[in-house]
BABA-176334 format. One record per residue: x negated, y, z of N, C-alpha, C, CB in turn; residue in one letter. Coordinates in steps of 0.2 Angstrom, whole numbers, plus 5000, padded with zeros to 4 digits. Glycine has a CB too. Layout:
# residues N
XYZXYZXYZXYZA/...
***
This chain:
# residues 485
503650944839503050934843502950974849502450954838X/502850964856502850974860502351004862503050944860X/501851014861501351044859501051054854500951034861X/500651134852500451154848499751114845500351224850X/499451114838498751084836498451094840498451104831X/498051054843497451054848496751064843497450984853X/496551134846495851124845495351114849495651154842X/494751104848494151104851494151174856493551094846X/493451164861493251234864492751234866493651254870X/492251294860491651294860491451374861491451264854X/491051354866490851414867491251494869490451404861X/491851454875492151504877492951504873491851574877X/492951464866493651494864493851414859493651594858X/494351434856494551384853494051374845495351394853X/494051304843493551284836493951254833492851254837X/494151264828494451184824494351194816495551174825X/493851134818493451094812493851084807493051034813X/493551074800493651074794493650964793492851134788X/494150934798494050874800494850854799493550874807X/494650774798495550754798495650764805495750664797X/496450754804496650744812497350674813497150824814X/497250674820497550614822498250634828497050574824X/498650604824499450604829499450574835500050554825X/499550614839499450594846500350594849498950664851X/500650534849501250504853501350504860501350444850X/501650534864501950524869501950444872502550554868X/501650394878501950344877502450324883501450294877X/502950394885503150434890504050374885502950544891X/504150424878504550434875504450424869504850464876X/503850404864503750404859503850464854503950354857X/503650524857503950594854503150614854504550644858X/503150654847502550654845502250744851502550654835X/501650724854501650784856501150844855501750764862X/500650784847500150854845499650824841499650904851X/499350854836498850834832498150854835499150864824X/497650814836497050834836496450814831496850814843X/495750864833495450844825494850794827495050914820X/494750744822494450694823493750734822494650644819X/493450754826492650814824492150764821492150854833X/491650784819491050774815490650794819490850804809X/490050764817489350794820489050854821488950764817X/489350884816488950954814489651034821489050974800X/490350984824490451024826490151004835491151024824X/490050934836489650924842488850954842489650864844X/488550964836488050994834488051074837488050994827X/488651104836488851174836488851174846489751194832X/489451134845489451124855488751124860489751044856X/488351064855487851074859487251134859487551004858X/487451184852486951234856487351294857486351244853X/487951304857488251324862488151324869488651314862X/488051254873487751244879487051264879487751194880X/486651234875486051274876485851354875485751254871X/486051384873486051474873486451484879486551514865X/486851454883487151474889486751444897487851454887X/486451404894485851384900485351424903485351334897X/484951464899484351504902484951544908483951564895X/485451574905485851614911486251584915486151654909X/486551544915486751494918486351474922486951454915X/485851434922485351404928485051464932484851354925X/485251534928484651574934484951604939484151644931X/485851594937486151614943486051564951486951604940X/486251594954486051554963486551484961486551624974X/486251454965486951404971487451424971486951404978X/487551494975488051514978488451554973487851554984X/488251584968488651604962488951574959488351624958X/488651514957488851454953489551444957488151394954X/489351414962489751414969490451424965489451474976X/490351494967490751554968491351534961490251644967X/491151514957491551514950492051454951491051504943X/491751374955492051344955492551354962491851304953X/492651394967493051424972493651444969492751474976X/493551494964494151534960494451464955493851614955X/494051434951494651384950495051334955494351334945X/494751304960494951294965495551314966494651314969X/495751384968496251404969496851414963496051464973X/496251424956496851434952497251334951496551474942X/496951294950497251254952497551214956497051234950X/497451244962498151224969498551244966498151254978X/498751294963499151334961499751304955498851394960X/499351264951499351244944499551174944498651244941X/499651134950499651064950500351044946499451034958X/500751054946501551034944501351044935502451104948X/501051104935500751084925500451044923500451124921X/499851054926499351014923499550924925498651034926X/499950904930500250844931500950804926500450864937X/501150864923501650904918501150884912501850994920X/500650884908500350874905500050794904499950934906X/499750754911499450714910500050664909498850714915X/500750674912501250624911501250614906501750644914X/501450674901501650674894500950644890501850764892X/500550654892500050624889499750564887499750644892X/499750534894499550464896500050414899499050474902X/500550464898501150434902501350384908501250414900X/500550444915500850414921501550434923500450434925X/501450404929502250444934502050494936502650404941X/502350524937502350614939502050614945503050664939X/502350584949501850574957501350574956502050514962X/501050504953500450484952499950534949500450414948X/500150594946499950604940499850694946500650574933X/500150724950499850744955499450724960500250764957X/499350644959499050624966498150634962499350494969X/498050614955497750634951497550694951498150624946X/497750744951497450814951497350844957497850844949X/497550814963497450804970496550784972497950734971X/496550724970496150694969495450754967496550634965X/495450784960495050824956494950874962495350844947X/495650904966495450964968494850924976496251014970X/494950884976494350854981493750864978494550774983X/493750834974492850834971492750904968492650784965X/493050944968492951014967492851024972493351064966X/493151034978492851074986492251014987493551074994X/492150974985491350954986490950994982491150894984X/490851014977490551044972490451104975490951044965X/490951144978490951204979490551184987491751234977X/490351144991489851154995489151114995490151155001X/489151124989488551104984487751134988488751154974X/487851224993487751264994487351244999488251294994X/487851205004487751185010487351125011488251185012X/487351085005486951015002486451005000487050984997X/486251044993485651014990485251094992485750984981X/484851114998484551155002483951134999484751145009X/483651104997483051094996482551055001482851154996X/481851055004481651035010481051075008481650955012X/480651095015480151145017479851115023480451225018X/479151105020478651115028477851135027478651015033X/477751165031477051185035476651115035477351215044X/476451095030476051045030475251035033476051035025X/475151095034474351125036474251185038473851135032X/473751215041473951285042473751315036473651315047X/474351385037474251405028474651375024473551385025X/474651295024474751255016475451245017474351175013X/476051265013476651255014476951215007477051315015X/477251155007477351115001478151115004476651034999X/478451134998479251124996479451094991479651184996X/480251074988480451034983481051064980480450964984X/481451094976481851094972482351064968481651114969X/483051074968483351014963483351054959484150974964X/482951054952483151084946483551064942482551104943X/483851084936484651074932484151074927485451144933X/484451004924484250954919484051014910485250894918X/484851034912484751064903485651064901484350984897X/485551044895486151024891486550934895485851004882X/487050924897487250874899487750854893487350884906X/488150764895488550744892489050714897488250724889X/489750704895490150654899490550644896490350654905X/490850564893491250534890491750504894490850494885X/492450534892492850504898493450474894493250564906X/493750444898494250374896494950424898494150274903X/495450394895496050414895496650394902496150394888X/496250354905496750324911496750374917496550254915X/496150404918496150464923496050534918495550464929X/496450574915496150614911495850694913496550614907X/496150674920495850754923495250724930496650814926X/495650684933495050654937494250654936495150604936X/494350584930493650584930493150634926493550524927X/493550684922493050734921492650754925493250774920X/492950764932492750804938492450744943493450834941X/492350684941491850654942491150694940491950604939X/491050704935490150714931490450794933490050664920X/490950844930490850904927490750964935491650924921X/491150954939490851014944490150994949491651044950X/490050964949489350934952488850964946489250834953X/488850934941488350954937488151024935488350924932X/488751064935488851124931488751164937489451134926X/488851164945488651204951487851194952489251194959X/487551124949486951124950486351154945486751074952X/486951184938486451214935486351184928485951204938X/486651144928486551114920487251174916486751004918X/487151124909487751164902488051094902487351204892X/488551084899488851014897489351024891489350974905X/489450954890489850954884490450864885489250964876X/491050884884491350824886491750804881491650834892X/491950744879492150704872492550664877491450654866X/493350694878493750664880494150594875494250714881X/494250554880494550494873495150524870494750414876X/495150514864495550534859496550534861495250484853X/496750474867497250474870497450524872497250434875X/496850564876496950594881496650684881496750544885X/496650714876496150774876496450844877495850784869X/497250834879497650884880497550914888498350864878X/497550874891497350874899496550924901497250774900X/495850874896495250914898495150974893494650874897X/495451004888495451054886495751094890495551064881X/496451084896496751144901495951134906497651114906X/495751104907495251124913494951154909494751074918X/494351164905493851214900494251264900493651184890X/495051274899495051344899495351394906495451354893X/495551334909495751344919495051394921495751244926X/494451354920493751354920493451434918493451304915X/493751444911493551504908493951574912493651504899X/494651544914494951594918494651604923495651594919X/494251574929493951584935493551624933493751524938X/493051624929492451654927491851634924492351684931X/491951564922491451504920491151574913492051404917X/490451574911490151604907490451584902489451604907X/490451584895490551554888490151514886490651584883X/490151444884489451424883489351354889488951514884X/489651354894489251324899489751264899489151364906X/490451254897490651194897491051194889491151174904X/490951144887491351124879491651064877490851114874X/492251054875492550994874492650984866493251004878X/492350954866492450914858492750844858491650904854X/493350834854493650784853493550774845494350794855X/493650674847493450634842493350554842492950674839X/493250534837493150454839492350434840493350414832X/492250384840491650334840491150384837491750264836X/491150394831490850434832490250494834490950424832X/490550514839490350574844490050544848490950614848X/490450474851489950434855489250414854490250384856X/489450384846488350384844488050454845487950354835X/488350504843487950564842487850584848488250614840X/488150564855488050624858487450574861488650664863X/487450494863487050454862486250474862487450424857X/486250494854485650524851485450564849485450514849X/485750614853485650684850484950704858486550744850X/484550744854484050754855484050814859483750754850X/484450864860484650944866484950914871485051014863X/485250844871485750804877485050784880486450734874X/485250784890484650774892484950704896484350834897X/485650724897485850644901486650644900485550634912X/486850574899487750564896487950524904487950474885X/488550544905489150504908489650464907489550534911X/489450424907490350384904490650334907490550344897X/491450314904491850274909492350254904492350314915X/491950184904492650124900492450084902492850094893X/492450044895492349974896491549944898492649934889X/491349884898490849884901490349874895490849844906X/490749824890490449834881490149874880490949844875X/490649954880490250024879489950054881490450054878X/489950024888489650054894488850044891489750004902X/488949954891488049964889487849964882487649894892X/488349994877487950024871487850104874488450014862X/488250144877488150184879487250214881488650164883X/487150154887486750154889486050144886486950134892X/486150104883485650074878485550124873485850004874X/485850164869485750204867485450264868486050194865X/485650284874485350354878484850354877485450364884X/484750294881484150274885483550254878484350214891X/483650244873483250234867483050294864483450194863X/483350364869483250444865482950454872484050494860X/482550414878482350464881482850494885482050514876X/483350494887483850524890484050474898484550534884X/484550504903484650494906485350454906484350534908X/485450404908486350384908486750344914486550344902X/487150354913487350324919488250304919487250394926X/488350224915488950214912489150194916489150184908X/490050174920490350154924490650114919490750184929X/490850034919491149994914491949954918490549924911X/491849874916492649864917492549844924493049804911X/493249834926493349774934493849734934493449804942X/493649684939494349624941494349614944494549574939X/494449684950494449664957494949634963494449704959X/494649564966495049544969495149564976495049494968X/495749554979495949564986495849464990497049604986X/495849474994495849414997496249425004495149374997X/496749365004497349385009497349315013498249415005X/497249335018497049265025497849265028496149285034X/497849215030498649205033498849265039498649105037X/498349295045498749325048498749385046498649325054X/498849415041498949485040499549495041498849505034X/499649555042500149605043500649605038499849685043X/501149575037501549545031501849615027502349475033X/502149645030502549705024501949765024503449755028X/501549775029500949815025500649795020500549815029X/500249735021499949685017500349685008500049595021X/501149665010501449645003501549715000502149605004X/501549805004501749845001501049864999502149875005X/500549865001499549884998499649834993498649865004X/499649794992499549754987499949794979499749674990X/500549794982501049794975500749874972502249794977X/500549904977500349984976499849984971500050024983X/499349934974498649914971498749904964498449844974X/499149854961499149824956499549884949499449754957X/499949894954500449934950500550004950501049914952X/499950014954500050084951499350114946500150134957X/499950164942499350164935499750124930498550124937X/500250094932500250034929499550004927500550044924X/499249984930498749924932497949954926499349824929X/498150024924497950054920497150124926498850084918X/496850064929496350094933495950034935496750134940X/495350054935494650014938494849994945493850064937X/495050034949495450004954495649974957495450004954X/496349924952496849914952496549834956497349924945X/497249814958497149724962497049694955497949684969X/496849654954496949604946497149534950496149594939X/496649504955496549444958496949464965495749414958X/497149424967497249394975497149324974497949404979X/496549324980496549274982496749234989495949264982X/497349204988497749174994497549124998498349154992X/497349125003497049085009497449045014496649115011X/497648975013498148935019498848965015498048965031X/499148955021499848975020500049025022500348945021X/500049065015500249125016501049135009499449185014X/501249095009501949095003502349165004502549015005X/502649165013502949215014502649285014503349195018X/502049295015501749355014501949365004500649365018X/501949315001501949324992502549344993501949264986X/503149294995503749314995504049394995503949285001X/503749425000503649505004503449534997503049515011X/502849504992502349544989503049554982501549494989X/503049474981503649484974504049544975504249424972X/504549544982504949574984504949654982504849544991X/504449674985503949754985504049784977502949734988X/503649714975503349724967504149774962503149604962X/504649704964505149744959505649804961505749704957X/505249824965505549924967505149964963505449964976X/504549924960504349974954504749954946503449964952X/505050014945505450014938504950054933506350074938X/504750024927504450054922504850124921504450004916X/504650174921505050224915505350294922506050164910X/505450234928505650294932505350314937506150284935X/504850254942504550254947503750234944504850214953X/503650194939502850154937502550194929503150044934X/502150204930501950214922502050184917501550234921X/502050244910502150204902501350164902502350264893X/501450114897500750084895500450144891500650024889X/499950164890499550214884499750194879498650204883X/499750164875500150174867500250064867499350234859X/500450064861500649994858500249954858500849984853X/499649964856498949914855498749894863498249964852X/499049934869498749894874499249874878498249934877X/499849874875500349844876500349774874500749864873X/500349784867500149674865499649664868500049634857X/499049704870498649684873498649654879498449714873X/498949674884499049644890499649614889499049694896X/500249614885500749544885500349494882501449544880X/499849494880499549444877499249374882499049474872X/498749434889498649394894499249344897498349454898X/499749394897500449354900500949274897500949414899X/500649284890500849244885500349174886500749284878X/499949214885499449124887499349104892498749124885X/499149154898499349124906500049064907499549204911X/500449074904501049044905501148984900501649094906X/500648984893500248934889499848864893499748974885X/499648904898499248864902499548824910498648914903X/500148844911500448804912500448854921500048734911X/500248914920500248954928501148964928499649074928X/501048994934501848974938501849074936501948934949X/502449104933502549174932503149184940502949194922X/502949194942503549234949503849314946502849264959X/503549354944503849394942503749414934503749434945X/503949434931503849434923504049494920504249374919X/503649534917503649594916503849634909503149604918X/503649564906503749584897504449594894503349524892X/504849574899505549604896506149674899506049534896X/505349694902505749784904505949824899505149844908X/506449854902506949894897506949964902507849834897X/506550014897506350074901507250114901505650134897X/507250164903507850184906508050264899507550204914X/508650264898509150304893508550364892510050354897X/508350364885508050454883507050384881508050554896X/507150354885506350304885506050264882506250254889X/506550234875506850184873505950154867507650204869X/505650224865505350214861504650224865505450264856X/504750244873504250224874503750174875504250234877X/503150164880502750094880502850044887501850104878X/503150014887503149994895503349924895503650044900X/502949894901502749834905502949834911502249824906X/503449784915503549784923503149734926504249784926X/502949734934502649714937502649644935502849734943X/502049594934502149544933501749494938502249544927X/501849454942501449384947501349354944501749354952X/500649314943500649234941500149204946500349224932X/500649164948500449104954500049054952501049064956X/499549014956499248954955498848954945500048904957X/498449014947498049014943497349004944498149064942X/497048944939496248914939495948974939496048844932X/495348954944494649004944494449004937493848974948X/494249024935493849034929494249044921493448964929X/494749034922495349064916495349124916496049054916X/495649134908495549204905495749254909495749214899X/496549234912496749304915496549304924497649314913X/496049254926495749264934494949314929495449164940X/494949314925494049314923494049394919493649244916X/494449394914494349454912494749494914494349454907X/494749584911495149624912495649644910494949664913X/496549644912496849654906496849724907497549614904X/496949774912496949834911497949844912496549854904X/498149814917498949814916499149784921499249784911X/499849814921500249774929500349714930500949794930X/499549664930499849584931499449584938499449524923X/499649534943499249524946499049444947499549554952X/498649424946498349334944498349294952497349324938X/498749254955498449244962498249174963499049264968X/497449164963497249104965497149104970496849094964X/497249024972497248984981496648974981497648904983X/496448964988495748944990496148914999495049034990X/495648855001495848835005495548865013495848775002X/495048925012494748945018494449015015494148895020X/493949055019493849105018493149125014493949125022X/492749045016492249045012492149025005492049025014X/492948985003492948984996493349044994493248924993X/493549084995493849134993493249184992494349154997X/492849194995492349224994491849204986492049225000X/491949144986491449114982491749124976491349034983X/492449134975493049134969492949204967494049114972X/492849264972492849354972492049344969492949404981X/491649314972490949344971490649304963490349314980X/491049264962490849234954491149284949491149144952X/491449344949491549384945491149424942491949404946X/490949424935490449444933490549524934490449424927X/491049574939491149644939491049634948491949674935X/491049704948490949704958491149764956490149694963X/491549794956491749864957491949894964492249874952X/492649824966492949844973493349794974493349914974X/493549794980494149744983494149754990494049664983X/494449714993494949715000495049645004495649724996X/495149635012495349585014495649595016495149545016X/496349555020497049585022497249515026497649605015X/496949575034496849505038496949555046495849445036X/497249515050497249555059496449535061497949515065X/495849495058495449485062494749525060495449415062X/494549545064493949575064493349535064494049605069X/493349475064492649425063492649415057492449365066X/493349405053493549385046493249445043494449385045X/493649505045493449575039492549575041493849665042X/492049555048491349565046491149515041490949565051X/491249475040491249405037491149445029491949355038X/491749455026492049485019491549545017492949515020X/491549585025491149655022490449645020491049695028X/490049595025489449565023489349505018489249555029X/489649495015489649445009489849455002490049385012X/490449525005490749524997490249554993491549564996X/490349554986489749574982490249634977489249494978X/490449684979490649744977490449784978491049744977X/490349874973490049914977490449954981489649954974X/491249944982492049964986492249944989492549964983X/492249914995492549874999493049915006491949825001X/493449855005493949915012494349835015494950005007X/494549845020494949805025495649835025494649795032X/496249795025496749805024497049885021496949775029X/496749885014496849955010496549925002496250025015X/497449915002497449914992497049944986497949944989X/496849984988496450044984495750064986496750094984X/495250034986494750054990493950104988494649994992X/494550184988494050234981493950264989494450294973X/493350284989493050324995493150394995492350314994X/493250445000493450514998492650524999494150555003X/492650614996492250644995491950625003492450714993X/491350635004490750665001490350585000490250735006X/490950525002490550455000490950444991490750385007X/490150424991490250414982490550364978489550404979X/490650374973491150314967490550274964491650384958X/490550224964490050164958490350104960489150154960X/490350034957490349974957489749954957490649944953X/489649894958489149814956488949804949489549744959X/488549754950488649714943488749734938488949664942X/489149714932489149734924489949804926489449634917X/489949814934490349874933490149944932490749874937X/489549944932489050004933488349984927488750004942X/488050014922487450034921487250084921487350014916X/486550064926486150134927485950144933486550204924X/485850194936485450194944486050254947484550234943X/486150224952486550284956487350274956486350364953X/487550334960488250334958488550394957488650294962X/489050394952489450454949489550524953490150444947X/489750514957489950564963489550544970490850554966X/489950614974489450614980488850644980489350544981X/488450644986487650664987487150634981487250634994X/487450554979487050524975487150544968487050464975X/487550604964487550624958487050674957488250644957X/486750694965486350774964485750744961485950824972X/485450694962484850684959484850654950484550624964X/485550644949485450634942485650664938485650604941X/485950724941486050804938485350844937486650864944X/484850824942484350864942483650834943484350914947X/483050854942482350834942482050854950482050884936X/481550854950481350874957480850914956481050814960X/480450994959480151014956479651034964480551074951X/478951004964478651014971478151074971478350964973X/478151094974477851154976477451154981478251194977X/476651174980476351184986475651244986476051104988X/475851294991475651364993475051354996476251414996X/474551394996474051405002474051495002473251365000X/474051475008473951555010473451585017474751575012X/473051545016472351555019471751565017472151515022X/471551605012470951635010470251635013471051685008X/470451645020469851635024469251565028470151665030X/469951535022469751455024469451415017470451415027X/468851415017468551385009468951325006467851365010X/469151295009469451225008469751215001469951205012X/469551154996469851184991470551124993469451184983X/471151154994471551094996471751044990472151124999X/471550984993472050934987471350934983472850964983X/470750964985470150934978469850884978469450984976X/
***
């Protein structure tokens, strides 16, 4: 075993419940790399008032204190990145690259967090003479955030250093793939100087998810999957009175007009789909190919097979979402789509054999409205429907019941205003595969890719971390007035 029994971390140190536990396999190499415990209620019971007893002091610290705590993990993890990368590989079984770009990534929305300072300032004015009225972001309480296993240190750090520099306690219920990863931040965290008490990771199944759901000291949940859960998620919060804010699934297409930039175009694209192994809300799923563009595909297949499973692409997460997305591949080609590249008979590389892996796979001349243009497989497939102009292409992008993000991949600038102003996503970029916004612009989708108000990161997370608290002074005694009577 490659790592020791994992336990929980409550309230500054390690917890491990009187609960089964579950085998956690490598899907790197199929080597087992740790047992974790499937928790009960009564240990997120514990968690959550562990946060609570750490709140009163926790929220009476400044801004800038607060601050101050996440600056020193800052620096302990620039330092840290080859491990904790080292961890998520083994884990989730990205590529190691990807898997720094990953932690990269987290240390950005940290240094947002950390000028949290310089942000949420408040607002102050001299409304009258004498009468001064100001407003406050005050910190919620106890918080929640339920994260998925495809980003495992990422999206933590969506919901966790925003909420916890503005003052809340939190508690985080890593998916069960993936809990080796957020237990190194909880304790990276505790080595900076984080209080005990203020951040808690309980691992477990479903479960946890109704509990934390409706538990009654939780003031507002975070989460990131699918969009199913998204909106039981939501629905459920939200029927205890609580605050939530799910990110669910996507199928985001790119749409590629004939004069684009052929090896730029064909190398964003393969990037798009394939990296992650196709294992991101991000990823290209659709292209939508406009006129003749054959030899920009040509370029694109071309690109596609310099990703090798095993050496340069990541493993799948485990077997179930393996036959899962071969299953998309199996019936697409049932239906009669053209496969250009075919993925399901990769053969990972000496030492691999037992791992989970898929290579790059194209399917050409796929109908609107089929299972693998409509739904999500979550995998290295890219589905490419024709459209004969740019306004059906739009029509083919905007009938997806997700809007998360996409792309146009065009030299013209009346084209990309066109796309920008019509596409119906909350992501959009022009000739860029990937279209995640850097700090201090925020993370959300459209449609069934988002329930709830706002978005995850960014300025727009301050207001869902905190309340509003208004304030209005008089300081003129000499003036009878009763103000505001």
């Amino acid at each position: 075993m490659k790592y020791s029994d994992l336990a929980n971390f409550i309230d500054g140190k390690p917890s491990t419940p009187k609960a089964p536990r579950a085998e956690r396999f490598s899907p790197v190499d199929g080597a087992l790399l740790s047992t974790i415990p499937m928790s009960d209620l009564a240990e997120l019971d514990k968690a959550v008032a562990a946060a609570k007893a750490a709140f009163p002091i926790w929220s009476s610290w400044t801004l800038k204190e607060r601050a101050a705590v996440f600056f020193r993990y800052y620096a302990l993890l620039s330092q840290r990145v080859d491990e904790i990368a080292d961890v998520i590989h083994n884990e989730m079984g990205k590529d190691f690259n990807e898997a720094k770009a990953e932690v990269a990534k987290s240390l950005e929305l940290t240094e947002f967090a950390c000028s949290m300072p310089q942000i949420d300032t408040g607002d102050f004015e001299v409304v009258s003479r004498g009468i001064e009225c100001r407003h406050l972001q005050v910190p919620l309480g106890v918080v929640a955030a339920i994260t998925p296993f495809n980003f495992p240190h990422m999206v933590p750090h969506w919901s966790m250093p925003n909420a916890l520099v503005l003052g809340n306690t939190m508690v985080i219920k890593p998916s069960r793939e993936a809990p080796l990863t957020v237990i190194k931040i909880a304790e990276m965290l505790k080595e900076a100087g984080l209080p005990d008490g203020v951040l808690n990771v309980v691992c477990g199944g479903r479960e946890l998810v109704t509990g934390i759901c409706e538990h009654k000291d939780i003031e507002a949940v975070t989460f990131v999957g699918s969009t199913k859960v998204a909106k039981m998620v939501y629905k459920n919060s939200c029927a205890t009175y609580k605050r939530a804010l799910a990110l669910g699934s996507a199928n985001n297409h790119l749409i590629l007009l004939p004069d684009a930039h052929p090896d730029n175009t064909a190398a964003n694209i393969a990037a798009s789909f394939l990296g992650c192994a196709g294992q991101r809300c991000m990823s290209a799923c659709i292209l939508v190919a406009v006129g003749e563009v054959d030899d920009i595909i040509a370029k694109l297949v071309k690109e596609a097979k310099k990703f090798v499973p095993g050496v340069n692409m990541s493993a799948i997460v485990n077997a179930e979402a393996k036959a899962s997305i071969t299953g998309f591949i199996d019936r697409a080609e049932k239906e009669g789509f053209q496969i250009l590249l075919d993925g399901r008979q990769a053969v990972p590389p000496a030492g691999k054999e037992k791992g989970n892996y898929l290579g790059p796979t194209i399917v050409d001349h796929v109908r609107p409205g089929s299972e693998i243009a409509v739904e999500e497989n979550f995998g290295p497939i890219l589905a490419i429907v024709r459209a004969r102009n740019l306004d059906e292409a739009l029509e083919i992008a905007n009938s997806s019941p997700y809007g998360n993000g996409g792309s146009i991949f065009t030299q013209s600038g009346r084209a990309a205003e066109i796309y920008l102003n019509r596409i119906q996503a909350g992501m959009v970029a022009v000739n860029v595969g990937v279209p995640v916004p850097r700090e201090p612009f925020s993370f959300g989708g459209w449609k069934d890719s988002i329930v709830g108000g706002g978005d995850i990161t960014g300025k727009s997370s301050i207001h869902f971390w905190t309340k509003l608290k208004k304030m209005s002074v008089k300081w003129n005694p000499d003036k009878p007035v009763i103000w505001m009577g």
